[in-house]
N, CA, C and O atoms as a GROMACS GRO file, in nm:
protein
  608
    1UNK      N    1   0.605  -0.194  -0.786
    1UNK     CA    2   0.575  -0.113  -0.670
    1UNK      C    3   0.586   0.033  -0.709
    1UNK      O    4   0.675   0.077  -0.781
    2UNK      N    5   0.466   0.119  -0.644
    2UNK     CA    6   0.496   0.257  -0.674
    2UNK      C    7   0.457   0.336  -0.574
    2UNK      O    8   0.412   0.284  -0.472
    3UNK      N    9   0.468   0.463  -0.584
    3UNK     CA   10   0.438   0.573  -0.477
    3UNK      C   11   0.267   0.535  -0.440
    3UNK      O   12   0.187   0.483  -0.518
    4UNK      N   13   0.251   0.563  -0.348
    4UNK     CA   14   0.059   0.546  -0.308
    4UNK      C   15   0.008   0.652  -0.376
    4UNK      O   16  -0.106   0.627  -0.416
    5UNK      N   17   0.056   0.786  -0.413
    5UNK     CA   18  -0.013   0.870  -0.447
    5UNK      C   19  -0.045   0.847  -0.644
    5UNK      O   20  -0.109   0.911  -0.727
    6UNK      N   21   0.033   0.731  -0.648
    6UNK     CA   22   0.018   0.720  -0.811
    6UNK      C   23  -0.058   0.548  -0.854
    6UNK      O   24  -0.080   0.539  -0.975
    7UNK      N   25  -0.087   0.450  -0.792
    7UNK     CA   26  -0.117   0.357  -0.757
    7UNK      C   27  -0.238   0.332  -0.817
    7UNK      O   28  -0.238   0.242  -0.901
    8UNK      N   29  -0.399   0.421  -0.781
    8UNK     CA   30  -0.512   0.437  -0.877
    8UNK      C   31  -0.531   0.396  -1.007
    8UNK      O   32  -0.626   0.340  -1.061
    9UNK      N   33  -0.412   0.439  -1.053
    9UNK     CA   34  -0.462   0.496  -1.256
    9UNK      C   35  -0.402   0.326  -1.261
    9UNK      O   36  -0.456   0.270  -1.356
   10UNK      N   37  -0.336   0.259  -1.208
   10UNK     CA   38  -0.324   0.156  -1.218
   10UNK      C   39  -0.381   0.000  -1.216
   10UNK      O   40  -0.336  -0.107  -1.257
   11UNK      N   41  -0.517   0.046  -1.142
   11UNK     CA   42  -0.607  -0.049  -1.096
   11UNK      C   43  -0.695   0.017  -1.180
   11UNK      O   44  -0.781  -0.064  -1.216
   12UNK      N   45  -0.718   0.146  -1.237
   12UNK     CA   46  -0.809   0.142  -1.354
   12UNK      C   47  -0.779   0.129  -1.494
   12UNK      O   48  -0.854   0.148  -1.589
   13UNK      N   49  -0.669   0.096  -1.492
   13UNK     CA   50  -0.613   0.028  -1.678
   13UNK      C   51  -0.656  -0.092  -1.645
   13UNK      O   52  -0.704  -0.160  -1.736
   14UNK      N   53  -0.649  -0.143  -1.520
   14UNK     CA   54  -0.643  -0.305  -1.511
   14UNK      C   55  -0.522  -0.393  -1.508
   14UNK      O   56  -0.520  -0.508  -1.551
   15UNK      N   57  -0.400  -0.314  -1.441
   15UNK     CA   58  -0.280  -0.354  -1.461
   15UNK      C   59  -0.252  -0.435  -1.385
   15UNK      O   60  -0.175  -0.528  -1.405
   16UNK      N   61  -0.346  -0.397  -1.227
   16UNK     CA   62  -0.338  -0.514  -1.082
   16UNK      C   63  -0.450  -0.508  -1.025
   16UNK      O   64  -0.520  -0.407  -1.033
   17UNK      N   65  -0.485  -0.613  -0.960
   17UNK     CA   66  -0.622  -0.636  -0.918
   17UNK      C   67  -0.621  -0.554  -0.780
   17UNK      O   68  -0.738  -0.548  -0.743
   18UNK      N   69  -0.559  -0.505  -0.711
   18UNK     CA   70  -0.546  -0.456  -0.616
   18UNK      C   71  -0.473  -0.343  -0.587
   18UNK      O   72  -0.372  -0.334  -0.656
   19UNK      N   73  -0.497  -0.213  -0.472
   19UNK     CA   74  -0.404  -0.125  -0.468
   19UNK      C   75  -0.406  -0.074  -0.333
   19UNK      O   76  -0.502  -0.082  -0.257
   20UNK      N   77  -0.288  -0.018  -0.307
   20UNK     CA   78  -0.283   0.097  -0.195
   20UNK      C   79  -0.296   0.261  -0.242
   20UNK      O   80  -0.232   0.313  -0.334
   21UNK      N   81  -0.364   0.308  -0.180
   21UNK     CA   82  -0.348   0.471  -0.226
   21UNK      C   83  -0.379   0.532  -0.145
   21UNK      O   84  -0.417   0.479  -0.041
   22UNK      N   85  -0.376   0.675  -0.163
   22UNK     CA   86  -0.398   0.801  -0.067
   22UNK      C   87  -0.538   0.802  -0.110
   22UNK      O   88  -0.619   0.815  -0.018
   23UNK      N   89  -0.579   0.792  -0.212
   23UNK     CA   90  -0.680   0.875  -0.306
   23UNK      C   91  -0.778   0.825  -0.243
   23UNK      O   92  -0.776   0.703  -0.227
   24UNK      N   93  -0.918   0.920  -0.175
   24UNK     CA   94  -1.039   0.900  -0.120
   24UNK      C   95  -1.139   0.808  -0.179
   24UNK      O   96  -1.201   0.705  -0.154
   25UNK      N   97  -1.118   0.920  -0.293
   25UNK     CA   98  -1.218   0.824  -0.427
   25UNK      C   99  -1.248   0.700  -0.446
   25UNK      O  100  -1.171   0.641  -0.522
   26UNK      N  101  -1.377   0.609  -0.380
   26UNK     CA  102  -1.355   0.478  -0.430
   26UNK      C  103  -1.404   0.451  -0.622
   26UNK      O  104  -1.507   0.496  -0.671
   27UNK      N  105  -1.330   0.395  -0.674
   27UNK     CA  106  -1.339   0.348  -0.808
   27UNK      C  107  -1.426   0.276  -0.826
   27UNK      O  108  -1.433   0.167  -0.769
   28UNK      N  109  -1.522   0.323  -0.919
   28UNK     CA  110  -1.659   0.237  -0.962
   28UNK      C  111  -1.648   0.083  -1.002
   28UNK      O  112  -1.612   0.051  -1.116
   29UNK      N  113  -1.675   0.006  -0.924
   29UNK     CA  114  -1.651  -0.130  -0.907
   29UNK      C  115  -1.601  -0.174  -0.804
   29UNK      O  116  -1.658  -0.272  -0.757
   30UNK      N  117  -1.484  -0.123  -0.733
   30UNK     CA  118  -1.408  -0.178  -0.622
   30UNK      C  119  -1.443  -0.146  -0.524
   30UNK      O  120  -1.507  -0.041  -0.518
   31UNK      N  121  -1.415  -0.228  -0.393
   31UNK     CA  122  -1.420  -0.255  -0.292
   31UNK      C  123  -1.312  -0.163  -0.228
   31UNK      O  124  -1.195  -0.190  -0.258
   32UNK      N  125  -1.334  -0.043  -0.134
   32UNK     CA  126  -1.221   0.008  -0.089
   32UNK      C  127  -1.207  -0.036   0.084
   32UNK      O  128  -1.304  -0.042   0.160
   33UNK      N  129  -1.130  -0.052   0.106
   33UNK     CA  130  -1.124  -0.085   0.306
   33UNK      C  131  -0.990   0.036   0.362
   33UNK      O  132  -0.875   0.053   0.320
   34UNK      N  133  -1.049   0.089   0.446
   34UNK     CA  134  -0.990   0.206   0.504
   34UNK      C  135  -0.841   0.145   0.597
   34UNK      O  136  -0.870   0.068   0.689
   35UNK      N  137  -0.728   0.169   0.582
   35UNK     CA  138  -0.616   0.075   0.645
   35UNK      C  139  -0.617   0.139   0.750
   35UNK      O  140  -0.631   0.068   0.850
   36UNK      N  141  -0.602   0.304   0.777
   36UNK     CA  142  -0.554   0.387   0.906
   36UNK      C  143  -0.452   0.450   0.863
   36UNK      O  144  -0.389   0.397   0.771
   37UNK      N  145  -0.412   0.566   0.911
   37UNK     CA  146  -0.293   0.693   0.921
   37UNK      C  147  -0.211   0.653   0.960
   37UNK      O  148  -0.207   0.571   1.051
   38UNK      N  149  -0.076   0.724   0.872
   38UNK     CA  150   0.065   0.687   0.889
   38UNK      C  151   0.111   0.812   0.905
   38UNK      O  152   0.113   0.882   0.804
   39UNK      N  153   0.164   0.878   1.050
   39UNK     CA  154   0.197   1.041   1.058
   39UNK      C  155   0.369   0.977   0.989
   39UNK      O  156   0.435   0.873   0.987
   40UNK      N  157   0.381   1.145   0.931
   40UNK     CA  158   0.512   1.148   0.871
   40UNK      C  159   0.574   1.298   0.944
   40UNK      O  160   0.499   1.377   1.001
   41UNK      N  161   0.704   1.319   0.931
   41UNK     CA  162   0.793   1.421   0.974
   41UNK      C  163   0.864   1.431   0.864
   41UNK      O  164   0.903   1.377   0.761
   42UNK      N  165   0.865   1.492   0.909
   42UNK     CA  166   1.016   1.640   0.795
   42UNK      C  167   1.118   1.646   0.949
   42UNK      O  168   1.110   1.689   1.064
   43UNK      N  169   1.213   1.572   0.859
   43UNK     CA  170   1.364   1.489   0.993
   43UNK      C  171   1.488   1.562   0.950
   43UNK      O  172   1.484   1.598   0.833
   44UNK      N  173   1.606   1.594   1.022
   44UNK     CA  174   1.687   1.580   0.988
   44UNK      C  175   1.770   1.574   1.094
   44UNK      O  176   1.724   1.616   1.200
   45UNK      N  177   1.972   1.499   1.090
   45UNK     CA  178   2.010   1.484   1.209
   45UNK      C  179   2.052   1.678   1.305
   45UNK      O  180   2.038   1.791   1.257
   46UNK      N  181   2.094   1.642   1.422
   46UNK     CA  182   2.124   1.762   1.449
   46UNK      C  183   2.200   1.848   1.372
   46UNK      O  184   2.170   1.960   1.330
   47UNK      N  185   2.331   1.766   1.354
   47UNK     CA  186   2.425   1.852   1.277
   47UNK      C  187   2.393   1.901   1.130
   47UNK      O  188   2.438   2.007   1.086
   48UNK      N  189   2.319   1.824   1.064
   48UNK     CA  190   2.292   1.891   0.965
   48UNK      C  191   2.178   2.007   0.962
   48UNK      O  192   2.168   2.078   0.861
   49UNK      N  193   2.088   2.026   1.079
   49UNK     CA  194   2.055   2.154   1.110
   49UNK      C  195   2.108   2.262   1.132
   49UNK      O  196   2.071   2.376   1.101
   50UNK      N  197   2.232   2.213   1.207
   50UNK     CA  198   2.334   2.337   1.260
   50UNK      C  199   2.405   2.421   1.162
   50UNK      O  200   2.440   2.539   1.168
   51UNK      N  201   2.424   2.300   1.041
   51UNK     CA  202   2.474   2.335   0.910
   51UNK      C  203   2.405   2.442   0.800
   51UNK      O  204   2.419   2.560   0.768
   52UNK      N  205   2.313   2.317   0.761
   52UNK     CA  206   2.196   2.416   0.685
   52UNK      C  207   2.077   2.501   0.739
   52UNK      O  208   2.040   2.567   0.642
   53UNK      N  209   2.009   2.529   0.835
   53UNK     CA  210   1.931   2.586   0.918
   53UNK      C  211   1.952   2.602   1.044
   53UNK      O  212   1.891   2.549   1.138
   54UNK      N  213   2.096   2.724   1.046
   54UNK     CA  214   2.118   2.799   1.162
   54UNK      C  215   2.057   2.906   1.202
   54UNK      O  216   2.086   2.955   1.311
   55UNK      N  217   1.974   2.953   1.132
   55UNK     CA  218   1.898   3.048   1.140
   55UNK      C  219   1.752   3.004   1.126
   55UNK      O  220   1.652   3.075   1.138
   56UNK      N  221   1.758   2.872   1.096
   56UNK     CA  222   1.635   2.830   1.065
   56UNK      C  223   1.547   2.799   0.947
   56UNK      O  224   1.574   2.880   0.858
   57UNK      N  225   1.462   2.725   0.912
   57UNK     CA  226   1.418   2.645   0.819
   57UNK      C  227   1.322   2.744   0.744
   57UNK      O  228   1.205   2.757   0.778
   58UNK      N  229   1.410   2.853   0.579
   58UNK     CA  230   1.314   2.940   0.535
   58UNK      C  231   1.342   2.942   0.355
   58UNK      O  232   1.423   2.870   0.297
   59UNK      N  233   1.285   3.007   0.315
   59UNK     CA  234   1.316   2.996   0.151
   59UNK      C  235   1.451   2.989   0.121
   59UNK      O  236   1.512   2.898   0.065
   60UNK      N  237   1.507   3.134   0.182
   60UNK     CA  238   1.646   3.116   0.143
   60UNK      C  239   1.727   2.962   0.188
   60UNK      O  240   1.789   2.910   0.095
   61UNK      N  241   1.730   2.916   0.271
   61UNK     CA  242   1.789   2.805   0.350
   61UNK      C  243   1.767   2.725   0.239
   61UNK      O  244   1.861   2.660   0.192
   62UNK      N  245   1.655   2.720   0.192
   62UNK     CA  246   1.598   2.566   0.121
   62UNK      C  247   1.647   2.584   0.011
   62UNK      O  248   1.611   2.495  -0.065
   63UNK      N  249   1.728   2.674  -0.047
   63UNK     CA  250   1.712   2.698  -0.162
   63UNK      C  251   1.882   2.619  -0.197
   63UNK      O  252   1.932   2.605  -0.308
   64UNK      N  253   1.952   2.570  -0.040
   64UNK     CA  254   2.085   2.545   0.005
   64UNK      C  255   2.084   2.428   0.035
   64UNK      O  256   2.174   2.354  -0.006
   65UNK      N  257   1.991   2.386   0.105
   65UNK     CA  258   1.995   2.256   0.208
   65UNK      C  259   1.951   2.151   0.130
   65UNK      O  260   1.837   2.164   0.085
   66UNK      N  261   2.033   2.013   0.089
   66UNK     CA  262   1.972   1.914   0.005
   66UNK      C  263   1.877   1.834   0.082
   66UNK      O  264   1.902   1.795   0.196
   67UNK      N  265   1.773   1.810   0.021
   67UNK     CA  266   1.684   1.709   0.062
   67UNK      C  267   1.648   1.606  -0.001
   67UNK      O  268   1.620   1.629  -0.118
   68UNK      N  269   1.633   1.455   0.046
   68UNK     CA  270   1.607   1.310   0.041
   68UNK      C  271   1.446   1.334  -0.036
   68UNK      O  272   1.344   1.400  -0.017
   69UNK      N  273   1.487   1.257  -0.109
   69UNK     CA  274   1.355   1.254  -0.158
   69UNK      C  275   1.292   1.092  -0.265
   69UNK      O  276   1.349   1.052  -0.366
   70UNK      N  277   1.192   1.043  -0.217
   70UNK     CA  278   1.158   0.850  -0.246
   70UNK      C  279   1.248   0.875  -0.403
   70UNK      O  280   1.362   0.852  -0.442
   71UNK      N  281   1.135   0.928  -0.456
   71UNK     CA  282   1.161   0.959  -0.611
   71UNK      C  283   1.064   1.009  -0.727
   71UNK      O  284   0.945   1.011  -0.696
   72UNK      N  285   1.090   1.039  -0.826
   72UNK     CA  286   1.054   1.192  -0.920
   72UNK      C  287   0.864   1.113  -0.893
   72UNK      O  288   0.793   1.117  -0.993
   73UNK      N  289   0.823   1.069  -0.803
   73UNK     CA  290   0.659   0.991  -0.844
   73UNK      C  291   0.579   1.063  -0.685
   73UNK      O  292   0.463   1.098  -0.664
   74UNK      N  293   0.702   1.063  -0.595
   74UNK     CA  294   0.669   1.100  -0.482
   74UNK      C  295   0.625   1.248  -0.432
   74UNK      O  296   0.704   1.340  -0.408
   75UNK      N  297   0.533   1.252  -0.426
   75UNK     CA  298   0.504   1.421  -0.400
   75UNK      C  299   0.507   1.520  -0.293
   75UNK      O  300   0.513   1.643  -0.291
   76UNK      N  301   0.500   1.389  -0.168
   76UNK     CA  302   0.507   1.450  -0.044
   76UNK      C  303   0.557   1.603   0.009
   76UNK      O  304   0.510   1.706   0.059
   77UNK      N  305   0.732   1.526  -0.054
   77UNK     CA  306   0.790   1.639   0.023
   77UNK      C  307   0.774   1.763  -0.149
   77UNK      O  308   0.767   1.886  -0.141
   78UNK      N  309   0.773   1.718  -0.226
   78UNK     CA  310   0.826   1.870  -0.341
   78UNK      C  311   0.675   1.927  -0.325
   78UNK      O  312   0.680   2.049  -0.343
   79UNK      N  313   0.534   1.882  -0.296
   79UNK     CA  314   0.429   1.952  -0.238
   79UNK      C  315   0.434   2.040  -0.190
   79UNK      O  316   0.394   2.151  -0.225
   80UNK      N  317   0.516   1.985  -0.038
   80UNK     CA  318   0.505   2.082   0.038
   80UNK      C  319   0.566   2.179  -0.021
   80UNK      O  320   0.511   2.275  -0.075
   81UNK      N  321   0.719   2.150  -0.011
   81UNK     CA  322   0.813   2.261   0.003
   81UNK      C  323   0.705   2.372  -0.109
   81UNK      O  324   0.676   2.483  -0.065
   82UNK      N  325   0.668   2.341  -0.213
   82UNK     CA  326   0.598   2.414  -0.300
   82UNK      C  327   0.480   2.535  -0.294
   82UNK      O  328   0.470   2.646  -0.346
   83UNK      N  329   0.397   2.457  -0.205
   83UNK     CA  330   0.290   2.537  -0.111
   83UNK      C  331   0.344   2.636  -0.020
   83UNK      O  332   0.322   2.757  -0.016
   84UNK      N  333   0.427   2.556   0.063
   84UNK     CA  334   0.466   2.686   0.188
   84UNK      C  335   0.578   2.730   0.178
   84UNK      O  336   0.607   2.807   0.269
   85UNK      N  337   0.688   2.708   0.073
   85UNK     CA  338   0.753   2.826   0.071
   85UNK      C  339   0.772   2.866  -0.147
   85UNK      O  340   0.858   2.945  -0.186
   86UNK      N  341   0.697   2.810  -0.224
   86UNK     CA  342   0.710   2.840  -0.376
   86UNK      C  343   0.828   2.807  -0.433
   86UNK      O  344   0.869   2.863  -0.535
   87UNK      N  345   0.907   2.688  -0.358
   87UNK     CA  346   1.014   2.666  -0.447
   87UNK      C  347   0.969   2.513  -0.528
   87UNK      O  348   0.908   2.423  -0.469
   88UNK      N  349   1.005   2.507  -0.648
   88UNK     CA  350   1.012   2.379  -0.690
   88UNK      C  351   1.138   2.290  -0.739
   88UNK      O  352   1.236   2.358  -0.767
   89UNK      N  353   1.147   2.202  -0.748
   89UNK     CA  354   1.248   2.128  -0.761
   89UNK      C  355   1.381   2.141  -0.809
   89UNK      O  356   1.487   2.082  -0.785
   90UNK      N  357   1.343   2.241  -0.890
   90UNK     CA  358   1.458   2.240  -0.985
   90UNK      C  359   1.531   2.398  -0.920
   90UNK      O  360   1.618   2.461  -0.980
   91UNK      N  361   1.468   2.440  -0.781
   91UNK     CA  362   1.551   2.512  -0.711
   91UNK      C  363   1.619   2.530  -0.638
   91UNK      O  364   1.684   2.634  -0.625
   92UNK      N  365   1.624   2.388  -0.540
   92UNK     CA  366   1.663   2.320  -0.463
   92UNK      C  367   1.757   2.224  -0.499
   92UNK      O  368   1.752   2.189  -0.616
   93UNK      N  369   1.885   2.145  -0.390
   93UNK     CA  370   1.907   2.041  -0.412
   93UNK      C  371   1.814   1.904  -0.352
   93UNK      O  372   1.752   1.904  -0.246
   94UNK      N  373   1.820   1.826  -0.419
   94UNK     CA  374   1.766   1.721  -0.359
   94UNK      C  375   1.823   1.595  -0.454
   94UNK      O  376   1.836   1.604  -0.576
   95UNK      N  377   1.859   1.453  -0.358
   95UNK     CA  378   1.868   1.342  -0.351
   95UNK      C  379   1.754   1.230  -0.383
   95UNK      O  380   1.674   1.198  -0.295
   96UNK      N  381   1.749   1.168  -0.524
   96UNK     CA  382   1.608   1.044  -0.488
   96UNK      C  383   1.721   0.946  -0.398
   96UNK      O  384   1.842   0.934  -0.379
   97UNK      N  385   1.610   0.893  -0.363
   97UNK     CA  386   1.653   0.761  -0.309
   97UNK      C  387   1.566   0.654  -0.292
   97UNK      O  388   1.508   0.644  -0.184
   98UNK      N  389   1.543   0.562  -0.394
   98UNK     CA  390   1.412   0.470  -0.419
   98UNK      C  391   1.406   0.385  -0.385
   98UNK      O  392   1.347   0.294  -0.443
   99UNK      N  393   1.490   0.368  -0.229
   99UNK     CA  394   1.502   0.227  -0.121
   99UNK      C  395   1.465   0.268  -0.020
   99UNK      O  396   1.533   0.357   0.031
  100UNK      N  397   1.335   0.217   0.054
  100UNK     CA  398   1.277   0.259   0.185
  100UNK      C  399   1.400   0.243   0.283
  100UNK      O  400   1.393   0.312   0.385
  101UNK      N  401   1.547   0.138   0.262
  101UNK     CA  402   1.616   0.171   0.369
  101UNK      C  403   1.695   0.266   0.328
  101UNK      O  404   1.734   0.334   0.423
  102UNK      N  405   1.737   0.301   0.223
  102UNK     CA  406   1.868   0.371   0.215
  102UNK      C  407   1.807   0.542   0.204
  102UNK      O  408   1.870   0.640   0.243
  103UNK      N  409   1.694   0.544   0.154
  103UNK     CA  410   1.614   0.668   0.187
  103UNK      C  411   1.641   0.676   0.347
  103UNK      O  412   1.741   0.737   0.386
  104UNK      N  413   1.566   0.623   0.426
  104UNK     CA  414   1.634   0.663   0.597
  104UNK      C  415   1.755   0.647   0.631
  104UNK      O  416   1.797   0.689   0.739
  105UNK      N  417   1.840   0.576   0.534
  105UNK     CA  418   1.974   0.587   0.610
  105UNK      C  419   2.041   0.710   0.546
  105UNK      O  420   2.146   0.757   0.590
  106UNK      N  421   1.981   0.755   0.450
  106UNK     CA  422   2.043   0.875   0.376
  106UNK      C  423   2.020   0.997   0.495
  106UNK      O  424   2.109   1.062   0.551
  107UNK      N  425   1.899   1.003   0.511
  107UNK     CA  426   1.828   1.123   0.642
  107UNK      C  427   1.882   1.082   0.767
  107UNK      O  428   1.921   1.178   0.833
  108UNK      N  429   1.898   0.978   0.819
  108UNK     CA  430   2.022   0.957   0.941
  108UNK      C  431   2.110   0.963   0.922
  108UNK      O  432   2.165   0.979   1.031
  109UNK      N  433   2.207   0.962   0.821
  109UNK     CA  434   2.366   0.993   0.825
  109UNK      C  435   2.411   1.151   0.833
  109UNK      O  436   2.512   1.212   0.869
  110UNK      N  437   2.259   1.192   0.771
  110UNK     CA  438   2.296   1.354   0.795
  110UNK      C  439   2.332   1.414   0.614
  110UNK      O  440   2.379   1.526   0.598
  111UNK      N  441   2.298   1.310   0.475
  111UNK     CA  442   2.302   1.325   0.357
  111UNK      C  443   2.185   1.451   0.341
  111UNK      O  444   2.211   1.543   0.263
  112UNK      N  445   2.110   1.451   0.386
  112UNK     CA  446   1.992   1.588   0.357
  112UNK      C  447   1.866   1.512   0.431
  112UNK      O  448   1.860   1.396   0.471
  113UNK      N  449   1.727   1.660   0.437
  113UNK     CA  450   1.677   1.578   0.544
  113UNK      C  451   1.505   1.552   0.406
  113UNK      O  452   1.486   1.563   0.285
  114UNK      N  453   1.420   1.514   0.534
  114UNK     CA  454   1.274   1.458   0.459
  114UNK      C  455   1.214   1.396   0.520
  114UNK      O  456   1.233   1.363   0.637
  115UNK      N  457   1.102   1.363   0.426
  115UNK     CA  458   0.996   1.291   0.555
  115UNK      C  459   0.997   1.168   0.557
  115UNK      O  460   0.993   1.094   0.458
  116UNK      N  461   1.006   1.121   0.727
  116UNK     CA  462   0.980   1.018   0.747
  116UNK      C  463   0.862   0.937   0.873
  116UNK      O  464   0.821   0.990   0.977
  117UNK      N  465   0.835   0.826   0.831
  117UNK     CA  466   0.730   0.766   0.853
  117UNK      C  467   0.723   0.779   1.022
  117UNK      O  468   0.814   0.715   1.075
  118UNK      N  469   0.652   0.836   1.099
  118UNK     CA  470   0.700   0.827   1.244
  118UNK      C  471   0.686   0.639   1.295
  118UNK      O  472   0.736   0.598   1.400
  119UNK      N  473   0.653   0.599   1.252
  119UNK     CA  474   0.684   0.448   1.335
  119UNK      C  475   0.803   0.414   1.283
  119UNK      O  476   0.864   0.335   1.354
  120UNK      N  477   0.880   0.458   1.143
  120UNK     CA  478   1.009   0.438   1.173
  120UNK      C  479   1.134   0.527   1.236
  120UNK      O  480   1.252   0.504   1.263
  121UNK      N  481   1.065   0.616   1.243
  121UNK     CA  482   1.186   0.776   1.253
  121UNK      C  483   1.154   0.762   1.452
  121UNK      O  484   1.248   0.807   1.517
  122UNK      N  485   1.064   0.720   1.517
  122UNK     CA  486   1.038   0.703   1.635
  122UNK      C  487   1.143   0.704   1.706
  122UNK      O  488   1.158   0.811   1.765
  123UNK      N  489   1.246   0.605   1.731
  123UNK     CA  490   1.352   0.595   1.854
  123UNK      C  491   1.453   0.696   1.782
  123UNK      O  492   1.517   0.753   1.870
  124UNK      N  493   1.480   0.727   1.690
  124UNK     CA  494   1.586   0.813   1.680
  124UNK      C  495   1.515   0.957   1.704
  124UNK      O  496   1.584   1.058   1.708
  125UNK      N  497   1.418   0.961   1.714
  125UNK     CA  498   1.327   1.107   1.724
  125UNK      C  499   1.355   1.102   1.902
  125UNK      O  500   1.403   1.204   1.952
  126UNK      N  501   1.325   0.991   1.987
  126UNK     CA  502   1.324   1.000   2.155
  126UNK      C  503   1.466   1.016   2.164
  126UNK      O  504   1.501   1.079   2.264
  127UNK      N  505   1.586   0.965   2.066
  127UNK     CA  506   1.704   0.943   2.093
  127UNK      C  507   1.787   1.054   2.102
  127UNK      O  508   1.872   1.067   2.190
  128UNK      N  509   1.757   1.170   1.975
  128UNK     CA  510   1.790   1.259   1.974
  128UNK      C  511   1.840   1.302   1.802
  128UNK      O  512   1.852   1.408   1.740
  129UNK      N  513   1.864   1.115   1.763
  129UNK     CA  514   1.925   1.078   1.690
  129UNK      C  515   1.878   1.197   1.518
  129UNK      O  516   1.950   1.246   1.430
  130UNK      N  517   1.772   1.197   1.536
  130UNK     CA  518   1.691   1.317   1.430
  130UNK      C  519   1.585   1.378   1.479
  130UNK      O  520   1.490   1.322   1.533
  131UNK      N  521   1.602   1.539   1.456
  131UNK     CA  522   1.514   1.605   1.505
  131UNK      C  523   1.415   1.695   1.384
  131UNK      O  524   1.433   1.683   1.262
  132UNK      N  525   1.348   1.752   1.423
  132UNK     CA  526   1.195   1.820   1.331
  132UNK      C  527   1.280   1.908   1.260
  132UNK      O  528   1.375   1.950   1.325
  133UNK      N  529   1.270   1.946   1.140
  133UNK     CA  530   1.326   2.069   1.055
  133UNK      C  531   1.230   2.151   1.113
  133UNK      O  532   1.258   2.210   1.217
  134UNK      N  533   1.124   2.163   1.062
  134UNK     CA  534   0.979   2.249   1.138
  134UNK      C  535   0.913   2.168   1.201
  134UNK      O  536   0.874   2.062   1.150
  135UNK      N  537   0.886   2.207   1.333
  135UNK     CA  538   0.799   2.102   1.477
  135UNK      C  539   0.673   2.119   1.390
  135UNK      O  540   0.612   2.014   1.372
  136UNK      N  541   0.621   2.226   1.333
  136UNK     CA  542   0.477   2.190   1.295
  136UNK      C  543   0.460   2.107   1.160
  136UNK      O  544   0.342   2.082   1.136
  137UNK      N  545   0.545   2.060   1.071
  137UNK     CA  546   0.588   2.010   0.969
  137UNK      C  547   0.539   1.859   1.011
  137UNK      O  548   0.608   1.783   1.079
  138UNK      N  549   0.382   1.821   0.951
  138UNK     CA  550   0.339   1.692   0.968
  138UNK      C  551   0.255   1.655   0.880
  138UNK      O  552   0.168   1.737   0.851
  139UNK      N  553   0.255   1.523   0.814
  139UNK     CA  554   0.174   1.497   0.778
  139UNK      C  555   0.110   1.369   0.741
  139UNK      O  556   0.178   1.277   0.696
  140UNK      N  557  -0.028   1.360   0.761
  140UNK     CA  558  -0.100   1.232   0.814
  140UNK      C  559  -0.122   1.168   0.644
  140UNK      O  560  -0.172   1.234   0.552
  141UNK      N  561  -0.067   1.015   0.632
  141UNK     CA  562  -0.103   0.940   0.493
  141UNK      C  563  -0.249   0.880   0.573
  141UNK      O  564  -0.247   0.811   0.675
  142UNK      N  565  -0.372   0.922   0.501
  142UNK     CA  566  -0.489   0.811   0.491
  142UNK      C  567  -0.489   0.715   0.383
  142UNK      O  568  -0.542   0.730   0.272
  143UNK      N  569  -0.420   0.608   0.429
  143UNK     CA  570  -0.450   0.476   0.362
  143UNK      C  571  -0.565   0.401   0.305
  143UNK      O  572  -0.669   0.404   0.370
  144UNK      N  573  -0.561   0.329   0.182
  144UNK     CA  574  -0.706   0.264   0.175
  144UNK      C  575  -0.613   0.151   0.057
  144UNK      O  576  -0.505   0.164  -0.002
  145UNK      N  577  -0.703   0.056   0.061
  145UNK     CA  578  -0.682  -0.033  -0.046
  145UNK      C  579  -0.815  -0.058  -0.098
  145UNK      O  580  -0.914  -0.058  -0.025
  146UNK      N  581  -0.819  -0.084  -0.243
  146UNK     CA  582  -0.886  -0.123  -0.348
  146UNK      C  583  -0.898  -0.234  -0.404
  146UNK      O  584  -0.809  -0.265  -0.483
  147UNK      N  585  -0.986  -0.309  -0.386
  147UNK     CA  586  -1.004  -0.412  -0.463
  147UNK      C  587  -1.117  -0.447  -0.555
  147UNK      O  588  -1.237  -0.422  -0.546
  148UNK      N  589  -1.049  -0.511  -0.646
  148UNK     CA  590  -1.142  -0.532  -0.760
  148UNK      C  591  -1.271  -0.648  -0.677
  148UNK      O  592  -1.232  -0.713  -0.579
  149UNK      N  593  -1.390  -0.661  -0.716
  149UNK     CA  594  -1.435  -0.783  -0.636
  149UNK      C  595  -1.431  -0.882  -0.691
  149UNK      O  596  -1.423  -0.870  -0.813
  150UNK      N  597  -1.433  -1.020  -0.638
  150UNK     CA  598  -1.383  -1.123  -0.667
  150UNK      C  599  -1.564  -1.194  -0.761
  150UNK      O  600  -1.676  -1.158  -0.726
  151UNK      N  601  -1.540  -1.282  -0.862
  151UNK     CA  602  -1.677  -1.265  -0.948
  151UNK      C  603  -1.677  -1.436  -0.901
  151UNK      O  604  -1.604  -1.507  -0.969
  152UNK      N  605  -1.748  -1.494  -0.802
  152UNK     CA  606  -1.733  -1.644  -0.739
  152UNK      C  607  -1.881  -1.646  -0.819
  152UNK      O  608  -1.949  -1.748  -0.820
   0.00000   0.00000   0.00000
């Protein structure tokens, strides 16, 4: 199993007959089928806002505040942070965590924050339980899978 954004180069060595990815591109031969959008958030609990972004979510802050992150394959969040405010990894703290549960239980206990999937971050988002680092901080995964076609 790997990040979606790295998944491709994998179905073109020929390593698996099948894939999930971000990547638009259908691969010469395969069959791609469009799955649908998965919105994501940039979460963290209250208190650890109050902590690290009392003033609010800005270079300096980030340069303090640890953040959750899948792991070194995942680009999501070190993207962003990269684009909109020029820090990269190695300026920041940040946490991998390469278990879809313990990655969210890391960002709900209040360990550092990151993005999470809104169909799972949902009731603790109505609850109170984790709130937006930045409200405009979103972003949509377009899904697709790849398949090789079957030679009947």
């Amino acid at each position: 199993m790997d990040d979606q954004s790295q998944t491709h180069h994998l179905l073109e060595a020929g390593r698996v007959n099948a894939c999930l990815t971000t990547q638009a591109d259908a691969m010469k031969g395969c069959v791609a089928t469009f799955l649908g959008n998965m919105r994501y958030h940039l979460l963290a609990t209250p208190q650890f806002i109050q902590k690290w972004f009392p003033q609010g979510c800005h270079r300096a802050s980030l340069r303090h505040a640890p953040a959750v992150i899948f792991n070194d394959k995942d680009r999501l969040h070190t993207d962003f942070i990269l684009q909109n405010f020029g820090l990269n990894t190695s300026q920041y703290p940040h946490h991998a965590m390469p278990s879809y549960s313990a990655f969210y239980d890391a960002i709900h206990i209040g360990l550092g924050f990151g993005w999470v999937p809104e169909i799972q971050a949902q009731s603790a988002l109505n609850s109170g339980q984790l709130i937006h680092v930045l409200e405009n901080a979103k972003f949509e995964l377009n899904g697709r899978i790849y398949n090789l076609p079957k030679n009947d």
